[in-house]
C-alpha positions as CSV (number, residue, x, y, z in Angstrom):
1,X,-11.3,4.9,-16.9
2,X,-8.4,4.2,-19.3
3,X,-5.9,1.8,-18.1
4,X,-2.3,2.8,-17.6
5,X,1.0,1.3,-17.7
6,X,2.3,1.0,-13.9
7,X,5.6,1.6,-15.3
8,X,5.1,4.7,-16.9
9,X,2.6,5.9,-14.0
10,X,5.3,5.4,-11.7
11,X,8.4,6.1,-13.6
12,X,6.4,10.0,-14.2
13,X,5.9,10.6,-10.3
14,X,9.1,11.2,-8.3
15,X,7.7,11.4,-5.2
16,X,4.2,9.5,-5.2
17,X,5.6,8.7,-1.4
18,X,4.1,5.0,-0.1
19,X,1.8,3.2,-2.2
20,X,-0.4,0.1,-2.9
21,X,-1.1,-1.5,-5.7
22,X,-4.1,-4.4,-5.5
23,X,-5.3,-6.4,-8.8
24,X,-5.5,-10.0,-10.2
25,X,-2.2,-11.6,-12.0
26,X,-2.3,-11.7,-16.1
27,X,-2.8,-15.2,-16.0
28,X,-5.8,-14.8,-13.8
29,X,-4.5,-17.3,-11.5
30,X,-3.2,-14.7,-8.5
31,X,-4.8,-12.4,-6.3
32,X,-1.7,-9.6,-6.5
33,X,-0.4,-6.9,-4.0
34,X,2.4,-4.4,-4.1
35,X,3.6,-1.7,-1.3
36,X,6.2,0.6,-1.7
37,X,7.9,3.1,0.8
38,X,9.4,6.3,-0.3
39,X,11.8,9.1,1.6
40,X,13.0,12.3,1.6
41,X,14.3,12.6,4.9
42,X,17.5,10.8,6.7
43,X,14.4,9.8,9.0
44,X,12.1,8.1,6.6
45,X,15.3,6.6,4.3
46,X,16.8,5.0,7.4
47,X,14.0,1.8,7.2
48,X,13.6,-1.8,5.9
49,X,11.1,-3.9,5.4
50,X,11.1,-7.5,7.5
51,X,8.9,-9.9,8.1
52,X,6.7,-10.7,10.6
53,X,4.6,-13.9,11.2
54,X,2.8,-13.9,8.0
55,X,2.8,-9.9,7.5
56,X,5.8,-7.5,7.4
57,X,6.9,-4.2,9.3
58,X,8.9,-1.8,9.2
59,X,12.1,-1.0,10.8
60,X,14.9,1.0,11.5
61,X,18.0,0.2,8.7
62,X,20.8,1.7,11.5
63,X,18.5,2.3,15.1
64,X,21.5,5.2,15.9
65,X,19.7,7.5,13.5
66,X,16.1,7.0,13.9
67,X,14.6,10.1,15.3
68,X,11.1,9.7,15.6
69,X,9.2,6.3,15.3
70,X,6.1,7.3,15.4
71,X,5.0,7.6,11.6
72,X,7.2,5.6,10.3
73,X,7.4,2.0,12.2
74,X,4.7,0.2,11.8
75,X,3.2,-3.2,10.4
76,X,2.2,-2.8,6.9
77,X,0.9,-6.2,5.9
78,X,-1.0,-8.4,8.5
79,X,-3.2,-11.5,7.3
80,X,-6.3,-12.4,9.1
81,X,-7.7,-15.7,7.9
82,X,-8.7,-15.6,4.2
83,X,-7.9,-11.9,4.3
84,X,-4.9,-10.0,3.4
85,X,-4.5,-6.0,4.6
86,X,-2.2,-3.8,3.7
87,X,-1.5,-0.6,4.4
88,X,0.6,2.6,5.6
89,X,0.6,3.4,9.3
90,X,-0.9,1.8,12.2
91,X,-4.2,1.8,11.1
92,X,-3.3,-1.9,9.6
93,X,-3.6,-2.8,13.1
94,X,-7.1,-1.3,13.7
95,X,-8.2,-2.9,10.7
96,X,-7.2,-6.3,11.9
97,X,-8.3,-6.3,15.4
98,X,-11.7,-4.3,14.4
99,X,-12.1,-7.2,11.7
100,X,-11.7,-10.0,14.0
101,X,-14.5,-8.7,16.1
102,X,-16.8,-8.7,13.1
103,X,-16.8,-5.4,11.8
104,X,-16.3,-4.2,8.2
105,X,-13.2,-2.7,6.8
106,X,-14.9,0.4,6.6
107,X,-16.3,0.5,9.6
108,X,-13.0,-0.5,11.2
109,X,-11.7,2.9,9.9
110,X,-14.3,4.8,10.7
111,X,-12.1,6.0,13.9
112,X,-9.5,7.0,12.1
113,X,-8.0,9.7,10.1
114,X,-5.0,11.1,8.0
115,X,-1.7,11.5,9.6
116,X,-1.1,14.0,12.0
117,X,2.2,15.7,10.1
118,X,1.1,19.1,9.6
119,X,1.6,20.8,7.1
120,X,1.1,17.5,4.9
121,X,-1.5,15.6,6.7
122,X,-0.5,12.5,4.6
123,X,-3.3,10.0,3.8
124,X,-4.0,7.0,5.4
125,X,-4.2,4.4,2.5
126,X,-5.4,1.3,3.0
127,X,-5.9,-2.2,0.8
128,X,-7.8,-5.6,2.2
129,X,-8.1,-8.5,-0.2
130,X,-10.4,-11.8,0.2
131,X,-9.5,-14.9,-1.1
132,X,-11.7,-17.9,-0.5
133,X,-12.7,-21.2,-2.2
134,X,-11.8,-19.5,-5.6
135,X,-13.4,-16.7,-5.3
136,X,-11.8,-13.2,-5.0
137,X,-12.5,-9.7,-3.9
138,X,-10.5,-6.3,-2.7
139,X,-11.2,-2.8,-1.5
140,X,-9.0,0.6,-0.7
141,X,-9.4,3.2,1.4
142,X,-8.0,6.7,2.0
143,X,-8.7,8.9,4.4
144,X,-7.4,12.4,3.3
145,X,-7.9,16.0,4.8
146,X,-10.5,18.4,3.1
147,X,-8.1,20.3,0.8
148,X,-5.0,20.4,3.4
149,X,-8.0,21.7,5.9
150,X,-6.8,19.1,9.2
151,X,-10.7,20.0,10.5
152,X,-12.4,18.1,8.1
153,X,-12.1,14.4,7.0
154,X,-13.1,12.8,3.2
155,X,-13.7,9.1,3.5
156,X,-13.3,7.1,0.4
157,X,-13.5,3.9,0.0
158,X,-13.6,1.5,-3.3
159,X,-14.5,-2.0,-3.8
160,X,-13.9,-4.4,-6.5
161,X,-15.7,-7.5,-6.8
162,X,-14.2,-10.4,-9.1
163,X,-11.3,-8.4,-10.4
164,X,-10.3,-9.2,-14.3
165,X,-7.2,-10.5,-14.8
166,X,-4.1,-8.3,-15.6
167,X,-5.7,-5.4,-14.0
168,X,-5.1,-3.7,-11.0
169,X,-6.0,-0.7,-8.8
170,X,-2.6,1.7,-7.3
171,X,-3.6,4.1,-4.6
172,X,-0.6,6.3,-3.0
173,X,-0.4,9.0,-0.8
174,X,1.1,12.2,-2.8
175,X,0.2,13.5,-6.1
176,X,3.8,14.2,-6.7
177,X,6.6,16.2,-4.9
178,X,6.1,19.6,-3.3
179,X,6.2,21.7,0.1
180,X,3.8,20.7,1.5
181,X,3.0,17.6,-0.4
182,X,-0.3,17.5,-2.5
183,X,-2.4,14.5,-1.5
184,X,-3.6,12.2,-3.9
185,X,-6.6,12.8,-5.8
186,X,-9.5,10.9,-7.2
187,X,-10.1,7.3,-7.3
188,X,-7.3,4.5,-7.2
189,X,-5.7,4.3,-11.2
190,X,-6.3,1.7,-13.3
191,X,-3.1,-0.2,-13.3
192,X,-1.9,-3.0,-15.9
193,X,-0.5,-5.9,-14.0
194,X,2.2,-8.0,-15.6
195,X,4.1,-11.0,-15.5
196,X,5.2,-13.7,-12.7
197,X,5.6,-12.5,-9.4
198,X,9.6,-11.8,-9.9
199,X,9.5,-9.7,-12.9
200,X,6.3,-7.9,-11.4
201,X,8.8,-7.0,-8.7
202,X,11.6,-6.2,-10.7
203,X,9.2,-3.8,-12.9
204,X,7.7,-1.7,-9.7
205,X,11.2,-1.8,-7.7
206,X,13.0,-0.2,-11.1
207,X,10.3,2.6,-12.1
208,X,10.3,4.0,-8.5
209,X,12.6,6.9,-8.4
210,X,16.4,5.4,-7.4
211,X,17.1,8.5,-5.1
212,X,13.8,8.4,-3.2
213,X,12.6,4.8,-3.3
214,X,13.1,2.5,0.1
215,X,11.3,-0.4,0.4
216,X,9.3,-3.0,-1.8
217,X,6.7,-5.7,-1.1
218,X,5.1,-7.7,-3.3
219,X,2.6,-10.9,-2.8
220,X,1.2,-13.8,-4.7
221,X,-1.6,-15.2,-3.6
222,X,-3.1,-18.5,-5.4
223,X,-6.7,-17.7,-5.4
224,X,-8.0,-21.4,-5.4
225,X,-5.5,-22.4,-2.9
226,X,-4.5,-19.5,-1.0
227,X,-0.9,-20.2,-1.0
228,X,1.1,-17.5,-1.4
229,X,4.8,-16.1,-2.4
230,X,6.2,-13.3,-1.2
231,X,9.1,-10.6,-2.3
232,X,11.1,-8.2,-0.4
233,X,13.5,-5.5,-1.5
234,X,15.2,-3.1,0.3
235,X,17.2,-0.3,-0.5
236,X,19.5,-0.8,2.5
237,X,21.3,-3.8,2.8
């Protein structure tokens, strides 16, 4: 596999809808996370990302026009010791309490499936990442329906042992725009990853689409320390 320019991969997909990006810092020094929300609706426009203990969530920008919570509020980062998950739904919370009683990411998603919003069935996308004593690790999931069938569920998930540094891996949930939305394909691109933690922001929040793009994280985490930075945007302010 050939590896990309994130810029490009993004700036060439309007609509690639919520996202994660996992890989290692240029400089080696970083274990590195993006996720991005996207919108078409008043709905799924009308959030923010704030945070929460050492994790994020979602929530409404103006509460008076949120009409239905239930896909779109939601924790997308949560940190559970040495690990850090990320993903886009609810299932970040079945990955963290299925975890802390010993079972594998996998198996913690084994009870779960793509999202119940017919006639999309949008993904579930998932990201963990391990850093301990030095040494780091990550893996992605998605869960997708069999070809828009909602009977059947495909299970994929990828892990990356020791990534190299100033690559990364970008999963997301559409292939592009389109009625109903055509979910993504394949396994996660190979993704360049570039610069310090601000102008790795700056580069993912500017080659998302201005008119669909809503909110931005991004985390730093210092593989031999496990200290970490963190960076929000958010289109409503």
């Amino acid at each position: 596999m050939n590896m990309q320019s994130l810029k490009q991969v993004l700036q060439g997909n309007a609509y690639p809808g919520r996202g994660i990006v996992i890989g290692r810092s240029a400089d080696g020094k970083s274990a590195v996370t993006a996720y991005f929300i996207m919108g078409r609706s008043v709905n799924s426009r009308n959030r923010v990302f704030v945070t929460d203990g050492e994790g994020i969530r979602t929530q409404a920008f103006d509460p008076s026009k949120l009409s239905d919570p239930s896909l779109i509020i939601y924790a997308p980062v949560r940190v559970l010791g040495n690990k850090t998950i990320v993903t886009n739904g609810d299932q970040t919370d079945t990955i963290y309490e299925l975890m802390d009683k010993q079972q594998t990411f996998e198996q913690s998603l084994r009870g779960r499936e793509f999202e119940p919003d017919a006639p999309n069935y949008t993904p579930r996308i998932s990201g963990i990442m391990h850093v301990e004593n030095g040494v780091y690790n990550y893996a992605m999931s998605i869960l997708k329906s069999d070809n828009g069938d909602p009977d059947s569920c495909n299970r994929f998930t990828f892990a990356y042992t020791n990534p190299k540094a100033g690559f990364g891996r970008f999963i997301h949930t559409y292939m592009g725009d389109g009625n109903p939305l055509p979910s993504f394909e394949g396994e996660p691109e190979l993704v360049d990853i570039e610069g310090n933690i601000d102008e790795f922001t700056d580069l993912v929040w500017n080659a998302l689409n201005e008119d669909n793009k809503v909110s931005l994280f991004v985390r730093f985490i210092d593989i031999e320390t496990g200290k970490y930075e963190t960076r929000i945007i958010n289109k409503n302010v």
